[in-house]
C-alpha positions as CSV (number, residue, x, y, z in Angstrom):
1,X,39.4,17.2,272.1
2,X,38.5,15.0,269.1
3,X,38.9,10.8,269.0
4,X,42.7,11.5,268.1
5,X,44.1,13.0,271.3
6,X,41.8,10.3,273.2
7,X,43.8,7.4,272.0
8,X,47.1,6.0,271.2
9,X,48.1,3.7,268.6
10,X,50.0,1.2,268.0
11,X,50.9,-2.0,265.7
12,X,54.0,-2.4,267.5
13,X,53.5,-5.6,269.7
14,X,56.3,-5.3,272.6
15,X,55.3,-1.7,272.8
16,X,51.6,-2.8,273.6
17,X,52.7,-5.3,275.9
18,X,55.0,-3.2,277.8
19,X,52.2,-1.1,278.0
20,X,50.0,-3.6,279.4
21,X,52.2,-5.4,281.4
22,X,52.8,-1.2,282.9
23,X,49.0,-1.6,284.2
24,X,47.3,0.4,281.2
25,X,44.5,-1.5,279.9
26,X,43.5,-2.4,276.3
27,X,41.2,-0.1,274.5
28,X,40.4,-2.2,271.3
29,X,42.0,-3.4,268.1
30,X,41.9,-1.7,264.9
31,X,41.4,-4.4,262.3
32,X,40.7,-2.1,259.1
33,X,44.1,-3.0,258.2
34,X,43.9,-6.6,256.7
35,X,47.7,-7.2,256.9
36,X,48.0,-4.9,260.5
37,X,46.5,-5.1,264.0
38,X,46.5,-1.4,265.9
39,X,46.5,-1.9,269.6
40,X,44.1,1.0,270.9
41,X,44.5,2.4,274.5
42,X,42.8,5.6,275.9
43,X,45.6,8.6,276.2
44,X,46.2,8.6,280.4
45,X,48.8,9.8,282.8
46,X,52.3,8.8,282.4
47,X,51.5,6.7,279.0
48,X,53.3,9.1,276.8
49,X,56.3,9.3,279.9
50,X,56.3,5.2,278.9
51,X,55.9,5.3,275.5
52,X,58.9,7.5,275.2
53,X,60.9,5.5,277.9
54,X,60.1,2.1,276.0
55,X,62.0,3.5,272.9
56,X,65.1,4.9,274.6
57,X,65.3,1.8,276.3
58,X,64.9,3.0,280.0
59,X,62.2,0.6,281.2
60,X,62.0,-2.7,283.7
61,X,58.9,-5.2,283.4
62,X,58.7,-8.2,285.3
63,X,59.4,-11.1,283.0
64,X,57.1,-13.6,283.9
65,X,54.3,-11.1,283.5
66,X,55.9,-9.7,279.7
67,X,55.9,-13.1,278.9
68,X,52.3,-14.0,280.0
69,X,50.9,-10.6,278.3
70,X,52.5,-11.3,275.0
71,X,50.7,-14.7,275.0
72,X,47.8,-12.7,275.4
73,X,48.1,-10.4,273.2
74,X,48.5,-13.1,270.4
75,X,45.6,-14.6,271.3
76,X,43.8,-11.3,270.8
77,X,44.9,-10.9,267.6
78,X,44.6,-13.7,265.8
79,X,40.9,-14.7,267.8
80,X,37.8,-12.9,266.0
């Protein structure tokens, strides 16, 4: 298994706090991109089940906790 099938990426923001705000946890951000961020979380259970879900629009997350994520998730990006 190389570094590929470990990890899933993303630049899409909502996708990586659904994802988060789901229970899987951050990897790292992928910065070589001076214009993009790439959200980085290991490949587990069920992530590819919500990955796919999150684009045909068949997922719940608890408001409150989306909210408070993407605040997060902000300050990840934009703090060095």
């Amino acid at each position: 298994m190389n570094d590929d099938d470990q990890y899933f990426e993303t630049t899409d923001l909502g996708l990586s706090t659904t994802i988060v705000t789901l229970g899987f946890r951050l990897h790292s951000l992928d910065r070589s991109n001076p214009s993009r961020v790439k959200f980085v979380f290991r490949r587990e259970d069920k992530l590819e089940d919500i990955v796919r879900a999150y684009w045909q629009k068949e997922l719940s997350v608890e408001p409150l906790g989306y909210f408070n994520n993407v605040k997060l998730m902000k300050n990840r990006i934009y703090s060095r």
